[in-house]
mmCIF entry with sequence, helices, sheets and N, C-alpha, C, O atoms, coordinates in Angstrom:
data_MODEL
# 
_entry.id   MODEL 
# 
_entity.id                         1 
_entity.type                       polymer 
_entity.pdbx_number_of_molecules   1 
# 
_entity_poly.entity_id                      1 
_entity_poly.type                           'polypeptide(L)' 
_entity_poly.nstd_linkage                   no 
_entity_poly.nstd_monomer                   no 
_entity_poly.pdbx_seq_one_letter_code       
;(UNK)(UNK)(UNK)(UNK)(UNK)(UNK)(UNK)(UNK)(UNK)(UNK)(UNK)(UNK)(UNK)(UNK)(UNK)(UNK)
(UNK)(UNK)(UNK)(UNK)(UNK)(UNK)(UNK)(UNK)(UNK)(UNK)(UNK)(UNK)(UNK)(UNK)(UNK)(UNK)
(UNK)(UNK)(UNK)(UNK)(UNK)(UNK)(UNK)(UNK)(UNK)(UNK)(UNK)(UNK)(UNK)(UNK)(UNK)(UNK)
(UNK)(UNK)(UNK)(UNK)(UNK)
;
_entity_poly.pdbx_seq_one_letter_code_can   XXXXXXXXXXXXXXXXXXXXXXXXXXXXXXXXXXXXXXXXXXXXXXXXXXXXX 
_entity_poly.pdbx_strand_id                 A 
# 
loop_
_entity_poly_seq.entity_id 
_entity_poly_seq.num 
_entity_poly_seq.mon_id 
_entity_poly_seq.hetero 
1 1  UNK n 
1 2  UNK n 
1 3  UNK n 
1 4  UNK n 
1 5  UNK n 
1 6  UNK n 
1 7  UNK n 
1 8  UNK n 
1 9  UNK n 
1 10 UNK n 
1 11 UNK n 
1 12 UNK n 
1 13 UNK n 
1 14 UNK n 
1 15 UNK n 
1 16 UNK n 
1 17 UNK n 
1 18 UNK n 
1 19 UNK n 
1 20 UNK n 
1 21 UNK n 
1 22 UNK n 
1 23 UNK n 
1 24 UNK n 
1 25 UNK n 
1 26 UNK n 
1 27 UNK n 
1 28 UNK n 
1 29 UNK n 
1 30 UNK n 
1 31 UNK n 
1 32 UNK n 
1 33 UNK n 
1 34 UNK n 
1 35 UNK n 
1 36 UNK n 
1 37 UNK n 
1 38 UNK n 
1 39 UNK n 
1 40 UNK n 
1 41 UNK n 
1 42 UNK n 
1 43 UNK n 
1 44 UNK n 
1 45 UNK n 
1 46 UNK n 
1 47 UNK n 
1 48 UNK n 
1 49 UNK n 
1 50 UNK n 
1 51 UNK n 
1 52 UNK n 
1 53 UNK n 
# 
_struct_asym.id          A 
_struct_asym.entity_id   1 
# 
loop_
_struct_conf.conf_type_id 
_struct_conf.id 
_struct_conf.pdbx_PDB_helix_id 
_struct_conf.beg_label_comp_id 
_struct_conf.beg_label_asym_id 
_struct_conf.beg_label_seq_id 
_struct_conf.pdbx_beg_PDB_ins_code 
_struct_conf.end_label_comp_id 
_struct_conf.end_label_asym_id 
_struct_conf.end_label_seq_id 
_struct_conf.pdbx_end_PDB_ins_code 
_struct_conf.beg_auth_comp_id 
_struct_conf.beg_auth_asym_id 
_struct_conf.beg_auth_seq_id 
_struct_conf.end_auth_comp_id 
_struct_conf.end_auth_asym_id 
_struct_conf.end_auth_seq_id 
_struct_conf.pdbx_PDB_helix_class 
_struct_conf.details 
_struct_conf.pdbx_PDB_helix_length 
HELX_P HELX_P1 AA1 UNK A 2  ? UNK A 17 ? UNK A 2  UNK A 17 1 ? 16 
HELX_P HELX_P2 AA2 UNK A 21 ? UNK A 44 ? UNK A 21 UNK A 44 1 ? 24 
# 
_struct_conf_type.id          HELX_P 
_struct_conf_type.criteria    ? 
_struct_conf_type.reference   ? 
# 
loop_
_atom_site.group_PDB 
_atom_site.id 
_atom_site.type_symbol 
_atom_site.label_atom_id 
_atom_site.label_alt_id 
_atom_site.label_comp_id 
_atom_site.label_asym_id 
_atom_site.label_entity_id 
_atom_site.label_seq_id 
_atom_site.pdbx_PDB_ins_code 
_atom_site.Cartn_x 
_atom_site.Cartn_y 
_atom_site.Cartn_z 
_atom_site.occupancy 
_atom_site.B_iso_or_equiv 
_atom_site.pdbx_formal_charge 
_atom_site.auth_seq_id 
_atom_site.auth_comp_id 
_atom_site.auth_asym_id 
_atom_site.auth_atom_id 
_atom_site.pdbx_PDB_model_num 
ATOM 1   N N  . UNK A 1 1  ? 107.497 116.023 104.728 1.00 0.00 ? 1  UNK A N  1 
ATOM 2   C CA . UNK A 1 1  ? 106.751 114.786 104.848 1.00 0.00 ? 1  UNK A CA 1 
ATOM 3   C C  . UNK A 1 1  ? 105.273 115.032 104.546 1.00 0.00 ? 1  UNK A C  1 
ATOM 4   O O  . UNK A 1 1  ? 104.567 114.117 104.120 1.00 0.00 ? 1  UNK A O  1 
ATOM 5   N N  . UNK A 1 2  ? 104.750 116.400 104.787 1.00 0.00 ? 2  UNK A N  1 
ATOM 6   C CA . UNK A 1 2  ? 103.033 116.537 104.332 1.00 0.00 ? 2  UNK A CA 1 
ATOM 7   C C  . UNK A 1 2  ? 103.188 116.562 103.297 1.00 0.00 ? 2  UNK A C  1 
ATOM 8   O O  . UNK A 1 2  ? 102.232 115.951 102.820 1.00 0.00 ? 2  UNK A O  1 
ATOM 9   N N  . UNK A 1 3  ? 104.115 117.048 102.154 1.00 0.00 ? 3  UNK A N  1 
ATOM 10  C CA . UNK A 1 3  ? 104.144 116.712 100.616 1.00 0.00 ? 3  UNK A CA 1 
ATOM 11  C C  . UNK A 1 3  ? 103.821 115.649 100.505 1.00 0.00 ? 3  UNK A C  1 
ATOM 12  O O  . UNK A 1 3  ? 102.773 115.405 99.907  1.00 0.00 ? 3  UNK A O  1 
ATOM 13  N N  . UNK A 1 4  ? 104.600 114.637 101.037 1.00 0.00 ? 4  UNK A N  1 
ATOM 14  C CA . UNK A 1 4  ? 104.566 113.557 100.404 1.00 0.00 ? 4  UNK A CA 1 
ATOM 15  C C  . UNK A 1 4  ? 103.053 112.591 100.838 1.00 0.00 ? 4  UNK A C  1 
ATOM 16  O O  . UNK A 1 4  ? 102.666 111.546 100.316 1.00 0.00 ? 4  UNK A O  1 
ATOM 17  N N  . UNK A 1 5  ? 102.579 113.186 101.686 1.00 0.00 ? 5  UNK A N  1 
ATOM 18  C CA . UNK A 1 5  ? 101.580 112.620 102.233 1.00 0.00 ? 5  UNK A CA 1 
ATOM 19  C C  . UNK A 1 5  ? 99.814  113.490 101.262 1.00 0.00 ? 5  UNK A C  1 
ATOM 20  O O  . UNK A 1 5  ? 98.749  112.914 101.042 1.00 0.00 ? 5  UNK A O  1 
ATOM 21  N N  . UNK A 1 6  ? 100.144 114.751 100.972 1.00 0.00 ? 6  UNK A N  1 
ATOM 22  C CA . UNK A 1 6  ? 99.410  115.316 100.155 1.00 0.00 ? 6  UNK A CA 1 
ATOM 23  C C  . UNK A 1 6  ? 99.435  114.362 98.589  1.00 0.00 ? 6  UNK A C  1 
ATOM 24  O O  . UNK A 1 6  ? 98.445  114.056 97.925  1.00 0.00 ? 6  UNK A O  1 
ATOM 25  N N  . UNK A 1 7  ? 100.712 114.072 98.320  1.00 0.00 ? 7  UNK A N  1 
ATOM 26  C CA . UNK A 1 7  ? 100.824 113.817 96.917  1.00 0.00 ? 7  UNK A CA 1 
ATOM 27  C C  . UNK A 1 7  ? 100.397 112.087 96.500  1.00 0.00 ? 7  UNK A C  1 
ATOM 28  O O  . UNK A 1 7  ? 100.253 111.617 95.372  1.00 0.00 ? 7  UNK A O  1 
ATOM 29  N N  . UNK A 1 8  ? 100.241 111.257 98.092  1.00 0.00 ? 8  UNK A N  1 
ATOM 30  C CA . UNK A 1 8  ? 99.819  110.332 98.026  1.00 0.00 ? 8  UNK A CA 1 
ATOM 31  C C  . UNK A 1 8  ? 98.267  110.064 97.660  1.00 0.00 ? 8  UNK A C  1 
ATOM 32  O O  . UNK A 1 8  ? 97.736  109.231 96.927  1.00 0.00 ? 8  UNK A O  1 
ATOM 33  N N  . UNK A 1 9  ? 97.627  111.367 98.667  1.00 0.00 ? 9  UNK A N  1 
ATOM 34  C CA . UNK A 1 9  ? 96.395  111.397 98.524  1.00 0.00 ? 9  UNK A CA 1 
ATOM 35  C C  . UNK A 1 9  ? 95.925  111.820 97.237  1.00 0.00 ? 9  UNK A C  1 
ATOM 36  O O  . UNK A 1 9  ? 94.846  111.351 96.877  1.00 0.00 ? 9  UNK A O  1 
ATOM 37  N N  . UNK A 1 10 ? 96.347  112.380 96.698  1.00 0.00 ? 10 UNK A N  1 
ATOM 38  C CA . UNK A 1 10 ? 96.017  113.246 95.083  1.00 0.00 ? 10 UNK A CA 1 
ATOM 39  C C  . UNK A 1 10 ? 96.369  111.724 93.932  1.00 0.00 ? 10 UNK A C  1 
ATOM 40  O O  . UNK A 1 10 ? 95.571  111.429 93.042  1.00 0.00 ? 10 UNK A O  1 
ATOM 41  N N  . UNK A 1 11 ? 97.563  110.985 94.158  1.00 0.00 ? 11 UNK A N  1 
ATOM 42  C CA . UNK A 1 11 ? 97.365  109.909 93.498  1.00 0.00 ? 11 UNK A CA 1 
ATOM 43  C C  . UNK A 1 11 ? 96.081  108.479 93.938  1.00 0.00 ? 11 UNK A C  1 
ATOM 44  O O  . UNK A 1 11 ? 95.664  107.664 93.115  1.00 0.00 ? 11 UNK A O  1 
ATOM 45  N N  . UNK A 1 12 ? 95.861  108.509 94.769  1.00 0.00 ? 12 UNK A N  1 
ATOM 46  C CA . UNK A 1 12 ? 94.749  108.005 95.657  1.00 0.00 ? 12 UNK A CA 1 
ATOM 47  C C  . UNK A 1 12 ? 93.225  108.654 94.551  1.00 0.00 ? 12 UNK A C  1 
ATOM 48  O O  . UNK A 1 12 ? 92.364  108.028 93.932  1.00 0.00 ? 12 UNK A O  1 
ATOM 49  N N  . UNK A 1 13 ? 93.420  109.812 94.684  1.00 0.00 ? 13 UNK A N  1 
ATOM 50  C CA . UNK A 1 13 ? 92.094  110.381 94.232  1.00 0.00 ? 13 UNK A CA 1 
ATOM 51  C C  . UNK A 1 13 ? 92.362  109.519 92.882  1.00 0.00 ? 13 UNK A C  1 
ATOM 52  O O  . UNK A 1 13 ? 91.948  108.422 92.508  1.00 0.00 ? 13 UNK A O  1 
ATOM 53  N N  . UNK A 1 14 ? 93.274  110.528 92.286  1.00 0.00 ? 14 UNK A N  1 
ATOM 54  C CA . UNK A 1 14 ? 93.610  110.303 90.439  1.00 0.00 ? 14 UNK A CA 1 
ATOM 55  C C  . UNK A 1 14 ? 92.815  108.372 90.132  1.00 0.00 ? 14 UNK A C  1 
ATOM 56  O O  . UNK A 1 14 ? 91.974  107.874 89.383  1.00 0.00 ? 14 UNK A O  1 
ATOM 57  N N  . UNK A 1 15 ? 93.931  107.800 91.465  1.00 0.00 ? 15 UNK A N  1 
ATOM 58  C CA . UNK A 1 15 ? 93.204  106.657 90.501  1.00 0.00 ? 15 UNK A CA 1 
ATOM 59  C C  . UNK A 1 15 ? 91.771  105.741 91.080  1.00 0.00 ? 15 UNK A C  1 
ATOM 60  O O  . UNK A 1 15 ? 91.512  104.615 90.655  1.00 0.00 ? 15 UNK A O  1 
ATOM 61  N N  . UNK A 1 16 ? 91.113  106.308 91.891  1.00 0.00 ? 16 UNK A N  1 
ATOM 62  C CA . UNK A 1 16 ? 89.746  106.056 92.194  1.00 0.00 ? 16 UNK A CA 1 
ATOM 63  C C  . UNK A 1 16 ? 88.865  106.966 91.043  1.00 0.00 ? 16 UNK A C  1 
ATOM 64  O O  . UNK A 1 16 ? 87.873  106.735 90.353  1.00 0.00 ? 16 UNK A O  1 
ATOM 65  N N  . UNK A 1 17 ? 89.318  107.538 91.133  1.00 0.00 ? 17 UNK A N  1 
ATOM 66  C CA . UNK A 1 17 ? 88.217  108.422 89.773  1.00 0.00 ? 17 UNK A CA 1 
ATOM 67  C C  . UNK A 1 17 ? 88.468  107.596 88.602  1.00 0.00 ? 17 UNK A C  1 
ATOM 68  O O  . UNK A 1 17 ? 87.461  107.365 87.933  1.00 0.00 ? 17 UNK A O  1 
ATOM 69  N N  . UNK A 1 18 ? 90.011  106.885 88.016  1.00 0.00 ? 18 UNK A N  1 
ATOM 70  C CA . UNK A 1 18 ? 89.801  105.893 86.767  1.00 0.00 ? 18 UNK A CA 1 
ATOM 71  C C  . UNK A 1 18 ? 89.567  104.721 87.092  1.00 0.00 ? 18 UNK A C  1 
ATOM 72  O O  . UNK A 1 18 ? 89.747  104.061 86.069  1.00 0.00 ? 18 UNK A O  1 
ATOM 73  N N  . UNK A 1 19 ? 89.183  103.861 88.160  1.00 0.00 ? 19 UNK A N  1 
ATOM 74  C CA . UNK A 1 19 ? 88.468  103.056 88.446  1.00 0.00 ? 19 UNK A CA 1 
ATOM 75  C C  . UNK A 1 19 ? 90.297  101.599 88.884  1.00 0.00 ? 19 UNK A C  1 
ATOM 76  O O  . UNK A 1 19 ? 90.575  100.500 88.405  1.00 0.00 ? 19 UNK A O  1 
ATOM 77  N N  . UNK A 1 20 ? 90.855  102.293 89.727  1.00 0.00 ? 20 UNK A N  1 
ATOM 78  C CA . UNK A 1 20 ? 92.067  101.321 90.081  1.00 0.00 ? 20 UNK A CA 1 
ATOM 79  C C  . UNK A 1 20 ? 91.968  101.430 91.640  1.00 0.00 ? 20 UNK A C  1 
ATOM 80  O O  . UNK A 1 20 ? 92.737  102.081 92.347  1.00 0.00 ? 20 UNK A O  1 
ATOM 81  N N  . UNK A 1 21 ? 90.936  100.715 92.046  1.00 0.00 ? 21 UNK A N  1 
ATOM 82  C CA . UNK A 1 21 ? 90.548  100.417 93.601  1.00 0.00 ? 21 UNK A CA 1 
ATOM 83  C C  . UNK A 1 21 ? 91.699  100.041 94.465  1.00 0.00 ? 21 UNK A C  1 
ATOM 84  O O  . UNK A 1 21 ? 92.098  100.704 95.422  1.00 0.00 ? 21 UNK A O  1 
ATOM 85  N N  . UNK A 1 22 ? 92.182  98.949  94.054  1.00 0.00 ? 22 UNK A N  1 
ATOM 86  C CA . UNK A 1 22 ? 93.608  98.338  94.810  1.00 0.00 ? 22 UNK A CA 1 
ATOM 87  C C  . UNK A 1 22 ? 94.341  99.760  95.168  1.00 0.00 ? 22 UNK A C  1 
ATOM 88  O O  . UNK A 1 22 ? 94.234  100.201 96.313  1.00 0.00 ? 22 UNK A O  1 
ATOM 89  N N  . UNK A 1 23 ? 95.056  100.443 94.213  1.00 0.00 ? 23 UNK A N  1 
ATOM 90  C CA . UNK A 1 23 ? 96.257  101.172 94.108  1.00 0.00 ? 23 UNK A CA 1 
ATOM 91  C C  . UNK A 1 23 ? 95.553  102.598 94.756  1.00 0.00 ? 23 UNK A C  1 
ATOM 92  O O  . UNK A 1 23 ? 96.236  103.557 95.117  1.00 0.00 ? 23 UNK A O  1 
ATOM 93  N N  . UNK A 1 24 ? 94.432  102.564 94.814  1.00 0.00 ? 24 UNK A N  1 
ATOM 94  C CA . UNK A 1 24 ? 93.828  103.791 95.693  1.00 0.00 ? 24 UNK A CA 1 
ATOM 95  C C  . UNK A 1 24 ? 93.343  103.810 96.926  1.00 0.00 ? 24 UNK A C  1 
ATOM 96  O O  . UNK A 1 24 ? 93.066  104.870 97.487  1.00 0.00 ? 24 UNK A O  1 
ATOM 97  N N  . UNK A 1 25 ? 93.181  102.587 97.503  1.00 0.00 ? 25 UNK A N  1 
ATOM 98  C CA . UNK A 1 25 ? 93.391  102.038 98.892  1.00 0.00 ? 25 UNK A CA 1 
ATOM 99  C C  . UNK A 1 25 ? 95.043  102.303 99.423  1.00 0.00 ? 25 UNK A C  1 
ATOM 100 O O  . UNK A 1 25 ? 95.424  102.811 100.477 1.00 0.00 ? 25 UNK A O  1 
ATOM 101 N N  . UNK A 1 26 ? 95.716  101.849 98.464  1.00 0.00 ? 26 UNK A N  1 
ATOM 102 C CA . UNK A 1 26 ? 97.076  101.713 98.932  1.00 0.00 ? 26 UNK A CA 1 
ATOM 103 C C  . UNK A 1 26 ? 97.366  103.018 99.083  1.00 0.00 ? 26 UNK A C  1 
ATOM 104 O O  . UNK A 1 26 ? 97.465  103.438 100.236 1.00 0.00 ? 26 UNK A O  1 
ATOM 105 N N  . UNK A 1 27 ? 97.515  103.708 98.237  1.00 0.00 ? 27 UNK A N  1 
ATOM 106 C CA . UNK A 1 27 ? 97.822  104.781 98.178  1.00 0.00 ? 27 UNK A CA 1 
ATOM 107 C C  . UNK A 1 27 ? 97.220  105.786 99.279  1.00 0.00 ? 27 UNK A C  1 
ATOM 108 O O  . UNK A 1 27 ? 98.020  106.424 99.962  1.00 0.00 ? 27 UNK A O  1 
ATOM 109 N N  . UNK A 1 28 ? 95.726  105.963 99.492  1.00 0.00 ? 28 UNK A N  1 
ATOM 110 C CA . UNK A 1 28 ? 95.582  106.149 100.927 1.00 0.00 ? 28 UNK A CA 1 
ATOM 111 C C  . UNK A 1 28 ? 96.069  105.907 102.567 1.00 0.00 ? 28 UNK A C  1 
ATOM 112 O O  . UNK A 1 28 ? 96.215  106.801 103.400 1.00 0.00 ? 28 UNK A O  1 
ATOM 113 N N  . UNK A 1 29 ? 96.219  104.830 102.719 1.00 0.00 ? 29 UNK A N  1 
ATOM 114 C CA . UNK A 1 29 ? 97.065  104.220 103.560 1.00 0.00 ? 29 UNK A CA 1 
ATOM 115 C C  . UNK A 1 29 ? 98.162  104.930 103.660 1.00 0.00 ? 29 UNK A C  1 
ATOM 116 O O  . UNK A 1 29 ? 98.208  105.820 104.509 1.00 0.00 ? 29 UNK A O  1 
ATOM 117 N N  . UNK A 1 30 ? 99.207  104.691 102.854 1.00 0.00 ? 30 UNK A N  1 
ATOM 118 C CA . UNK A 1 30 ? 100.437 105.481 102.854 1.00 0.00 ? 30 UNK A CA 1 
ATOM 119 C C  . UNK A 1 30 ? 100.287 106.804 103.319 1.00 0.00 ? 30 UNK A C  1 
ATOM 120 O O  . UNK A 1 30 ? 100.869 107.331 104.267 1.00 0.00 ? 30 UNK A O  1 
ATOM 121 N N  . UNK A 1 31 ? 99.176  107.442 102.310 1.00 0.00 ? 31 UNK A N  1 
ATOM 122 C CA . UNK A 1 31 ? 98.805  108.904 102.670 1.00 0.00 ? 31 UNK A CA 1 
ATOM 123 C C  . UNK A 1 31 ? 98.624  109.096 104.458 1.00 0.00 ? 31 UNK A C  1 
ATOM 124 O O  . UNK A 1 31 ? 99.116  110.051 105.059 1.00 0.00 ? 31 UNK A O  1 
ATOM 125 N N  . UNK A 1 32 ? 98.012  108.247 104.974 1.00 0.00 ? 32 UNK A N  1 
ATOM 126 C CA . UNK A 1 32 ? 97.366  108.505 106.055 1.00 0.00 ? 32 UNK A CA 1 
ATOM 127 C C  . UNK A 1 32 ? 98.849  108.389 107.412 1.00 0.00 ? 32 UNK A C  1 
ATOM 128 O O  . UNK A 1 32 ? 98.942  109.173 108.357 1.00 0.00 ? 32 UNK A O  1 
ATOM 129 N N  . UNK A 1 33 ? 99.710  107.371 107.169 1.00 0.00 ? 33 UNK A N  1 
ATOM 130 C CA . UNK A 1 33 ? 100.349 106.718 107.690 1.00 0.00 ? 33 UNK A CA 1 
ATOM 131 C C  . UNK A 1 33 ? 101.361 107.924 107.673 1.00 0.00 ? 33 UNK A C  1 
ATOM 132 O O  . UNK A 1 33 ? 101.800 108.166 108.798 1.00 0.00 ? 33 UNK A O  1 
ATOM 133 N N  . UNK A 1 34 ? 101.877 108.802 106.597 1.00 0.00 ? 34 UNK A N  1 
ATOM 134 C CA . UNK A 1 34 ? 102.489 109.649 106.457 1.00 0.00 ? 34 UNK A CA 1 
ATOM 135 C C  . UNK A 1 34 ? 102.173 110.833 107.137 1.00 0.00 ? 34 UNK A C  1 
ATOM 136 O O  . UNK A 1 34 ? 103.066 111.530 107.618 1.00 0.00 ? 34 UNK A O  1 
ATOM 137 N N  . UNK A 1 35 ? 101.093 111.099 107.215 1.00 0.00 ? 35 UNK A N  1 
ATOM 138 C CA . UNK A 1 35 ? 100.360 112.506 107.955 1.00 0.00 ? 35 UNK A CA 1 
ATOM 139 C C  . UNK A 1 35 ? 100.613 112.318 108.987 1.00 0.00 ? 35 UNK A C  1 
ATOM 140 O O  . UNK A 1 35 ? 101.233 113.193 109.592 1.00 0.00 ? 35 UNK A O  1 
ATOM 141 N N  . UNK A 1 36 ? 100.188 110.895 109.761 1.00 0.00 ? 36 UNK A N  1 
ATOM 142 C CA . UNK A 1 36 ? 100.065 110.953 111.286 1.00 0.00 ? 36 UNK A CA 1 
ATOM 143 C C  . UNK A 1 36 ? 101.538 110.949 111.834 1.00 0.00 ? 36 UNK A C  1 
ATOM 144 O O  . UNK A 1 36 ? 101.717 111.213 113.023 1.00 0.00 ? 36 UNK A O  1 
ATOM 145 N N  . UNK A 1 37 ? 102.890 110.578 110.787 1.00 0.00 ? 37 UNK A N  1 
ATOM 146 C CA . UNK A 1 37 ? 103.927 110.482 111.507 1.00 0.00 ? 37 UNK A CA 1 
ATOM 147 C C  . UNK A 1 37 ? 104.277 112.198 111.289 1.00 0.00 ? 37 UNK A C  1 
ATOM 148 O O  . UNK A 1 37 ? 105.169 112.747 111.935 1.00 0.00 ? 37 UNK A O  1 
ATOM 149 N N  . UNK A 1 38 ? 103.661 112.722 110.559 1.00 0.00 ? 38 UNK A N  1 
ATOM 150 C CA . UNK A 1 38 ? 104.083 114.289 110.126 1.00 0.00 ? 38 UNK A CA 1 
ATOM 151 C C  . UNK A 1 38 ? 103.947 114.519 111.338 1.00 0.00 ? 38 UNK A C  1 
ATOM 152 O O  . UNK A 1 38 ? 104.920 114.706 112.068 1.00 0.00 ? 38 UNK A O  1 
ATOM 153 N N  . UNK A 1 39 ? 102.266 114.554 111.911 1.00 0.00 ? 39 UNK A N  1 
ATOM 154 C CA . UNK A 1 39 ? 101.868 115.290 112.868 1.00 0.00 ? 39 UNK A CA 1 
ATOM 155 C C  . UNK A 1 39 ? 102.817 115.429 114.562 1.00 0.00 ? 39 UNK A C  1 
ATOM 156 O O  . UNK A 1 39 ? 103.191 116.315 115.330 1.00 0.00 ? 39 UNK A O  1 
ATOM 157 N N  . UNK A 1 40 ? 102.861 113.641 114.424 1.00 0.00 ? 40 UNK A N  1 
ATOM 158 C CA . UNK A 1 40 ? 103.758 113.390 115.734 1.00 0.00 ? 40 UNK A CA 1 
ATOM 159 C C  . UNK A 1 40 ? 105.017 113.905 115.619 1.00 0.00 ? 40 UNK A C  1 
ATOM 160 O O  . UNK A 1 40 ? 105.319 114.187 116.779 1.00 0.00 ? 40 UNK A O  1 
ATOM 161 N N  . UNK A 1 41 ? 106.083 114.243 114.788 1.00 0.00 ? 41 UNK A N  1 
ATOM 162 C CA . UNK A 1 41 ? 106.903 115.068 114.315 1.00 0.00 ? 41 UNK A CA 1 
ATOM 163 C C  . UNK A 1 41 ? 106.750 116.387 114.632 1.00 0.00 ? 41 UNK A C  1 
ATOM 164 O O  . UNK A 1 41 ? 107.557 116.839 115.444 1.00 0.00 ? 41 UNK A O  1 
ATOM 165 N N  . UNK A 1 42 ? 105.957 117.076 114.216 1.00 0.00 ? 42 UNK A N  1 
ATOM 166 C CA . UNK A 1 42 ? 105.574 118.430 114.281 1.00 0.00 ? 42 UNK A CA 1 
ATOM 167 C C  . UNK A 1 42 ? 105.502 118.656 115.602 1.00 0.00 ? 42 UNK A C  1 
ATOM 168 O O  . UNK A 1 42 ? 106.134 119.530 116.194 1.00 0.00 ? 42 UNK A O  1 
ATOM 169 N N  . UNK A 1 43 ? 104.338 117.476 116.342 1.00 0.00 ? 43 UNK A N  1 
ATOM 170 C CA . UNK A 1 43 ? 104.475 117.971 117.926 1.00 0.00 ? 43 UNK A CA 1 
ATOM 171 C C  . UNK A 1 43 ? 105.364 117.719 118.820 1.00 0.00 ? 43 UNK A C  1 
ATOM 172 O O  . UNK A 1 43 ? 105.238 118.254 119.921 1.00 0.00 ? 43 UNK A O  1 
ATOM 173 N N  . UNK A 1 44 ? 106.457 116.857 118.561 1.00 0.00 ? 44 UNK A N  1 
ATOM 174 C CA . UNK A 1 44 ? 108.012 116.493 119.263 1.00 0.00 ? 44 UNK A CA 1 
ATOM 175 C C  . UNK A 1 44 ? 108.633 117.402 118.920 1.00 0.00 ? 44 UNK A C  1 
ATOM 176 O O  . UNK A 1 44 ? 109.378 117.787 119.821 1.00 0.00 ? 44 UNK A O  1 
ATOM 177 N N  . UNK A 1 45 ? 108.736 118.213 117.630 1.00 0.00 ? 45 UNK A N  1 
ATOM 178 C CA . UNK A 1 45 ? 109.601 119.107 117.384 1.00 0.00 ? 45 UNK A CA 1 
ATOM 179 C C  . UNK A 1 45 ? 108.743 120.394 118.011 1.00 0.00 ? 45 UNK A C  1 
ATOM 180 O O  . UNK A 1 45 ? 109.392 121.424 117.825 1.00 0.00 ? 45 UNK A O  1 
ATOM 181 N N  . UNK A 1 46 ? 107.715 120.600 118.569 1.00 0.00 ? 46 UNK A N  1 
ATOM 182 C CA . UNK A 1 46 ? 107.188 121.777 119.384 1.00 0.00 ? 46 UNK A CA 1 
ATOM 183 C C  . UNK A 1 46 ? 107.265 121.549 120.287 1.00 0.00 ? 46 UNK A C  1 
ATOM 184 O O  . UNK A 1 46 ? 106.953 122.582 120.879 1.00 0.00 ? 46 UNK A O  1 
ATOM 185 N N  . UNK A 1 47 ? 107.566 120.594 121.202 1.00 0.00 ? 47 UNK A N  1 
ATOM 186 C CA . UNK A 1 47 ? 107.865 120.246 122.666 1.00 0.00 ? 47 UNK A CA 1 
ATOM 187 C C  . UNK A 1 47 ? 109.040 120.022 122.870 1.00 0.00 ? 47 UNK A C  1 
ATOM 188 O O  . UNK A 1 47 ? 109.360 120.259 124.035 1.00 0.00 ? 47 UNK A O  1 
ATOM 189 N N  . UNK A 1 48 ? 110.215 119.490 121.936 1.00 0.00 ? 48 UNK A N  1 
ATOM 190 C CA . UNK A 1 48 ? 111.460 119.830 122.481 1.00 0.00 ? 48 UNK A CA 1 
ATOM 191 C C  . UNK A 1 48 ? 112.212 120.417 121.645 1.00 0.00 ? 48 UNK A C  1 
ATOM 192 O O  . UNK A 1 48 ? 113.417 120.201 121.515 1.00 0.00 ? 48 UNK A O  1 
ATOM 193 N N  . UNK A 1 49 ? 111.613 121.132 121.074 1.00 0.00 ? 49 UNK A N  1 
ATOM 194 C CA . UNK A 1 49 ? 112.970 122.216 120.032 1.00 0.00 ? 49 UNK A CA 1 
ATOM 195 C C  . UNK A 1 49 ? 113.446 123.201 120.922 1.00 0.00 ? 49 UNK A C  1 
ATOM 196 O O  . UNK A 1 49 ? 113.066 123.472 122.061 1.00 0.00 ? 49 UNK A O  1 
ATOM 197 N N  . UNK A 1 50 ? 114.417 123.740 120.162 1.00 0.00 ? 50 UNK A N  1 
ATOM 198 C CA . UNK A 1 50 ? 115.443 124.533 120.623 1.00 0.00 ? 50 UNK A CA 1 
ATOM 199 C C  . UNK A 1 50 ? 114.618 125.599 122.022 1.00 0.00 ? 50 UNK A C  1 
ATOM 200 O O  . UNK A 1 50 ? 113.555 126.203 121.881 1.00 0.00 ? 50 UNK A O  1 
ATOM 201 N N  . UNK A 1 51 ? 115.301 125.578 123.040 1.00 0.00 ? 51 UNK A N  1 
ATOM 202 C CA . UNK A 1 51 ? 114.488 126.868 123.917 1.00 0.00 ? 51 UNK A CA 1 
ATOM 203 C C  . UNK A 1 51 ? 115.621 127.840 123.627 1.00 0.00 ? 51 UNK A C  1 
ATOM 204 O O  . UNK A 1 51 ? 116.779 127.596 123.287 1.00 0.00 ? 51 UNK A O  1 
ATOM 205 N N  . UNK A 1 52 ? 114.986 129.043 123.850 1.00 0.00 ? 52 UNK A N  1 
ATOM 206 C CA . UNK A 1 52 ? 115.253 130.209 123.783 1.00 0.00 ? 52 UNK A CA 1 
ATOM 207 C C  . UNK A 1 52 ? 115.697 130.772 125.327 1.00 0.00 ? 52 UNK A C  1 
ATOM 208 O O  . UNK A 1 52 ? 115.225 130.412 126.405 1.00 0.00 ? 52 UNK A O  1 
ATOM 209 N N  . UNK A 1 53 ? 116.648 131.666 125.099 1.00 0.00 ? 53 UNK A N  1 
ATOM 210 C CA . UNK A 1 53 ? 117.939 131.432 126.845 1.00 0.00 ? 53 UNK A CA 1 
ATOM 211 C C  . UNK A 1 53 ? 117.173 132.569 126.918 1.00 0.00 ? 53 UNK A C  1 
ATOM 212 O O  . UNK A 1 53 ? 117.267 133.316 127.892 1.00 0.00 ? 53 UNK A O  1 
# 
């Protein structure tokens, strides 16, 4: 899911640098929206993954 959240942001960049404001807002968003569910992921899966006997 950080791929996909990296690759949002890199299209985000790509098209603010050629001047497509809309689709680089959007594309941020997504980016952002994606990270934060990464993160909360990452820390549910460090608080209840597998314990060790």
């Amino acid at each position: 899911m950080l791929h996909y959240a990296v690759v949002f942001f890199v299209i985000a960049i790509i098209a603010a640098v050629l001047g497509f404001g809309g689709i680089a807002g959007a594309a941020t968003g997504i980016a952002k929206i994606l990270f934060i569910v990464f993160v909360i992921l990452a820390i549910a899966s460090l608080l209840f993954g597998r314990k060790k006997i």
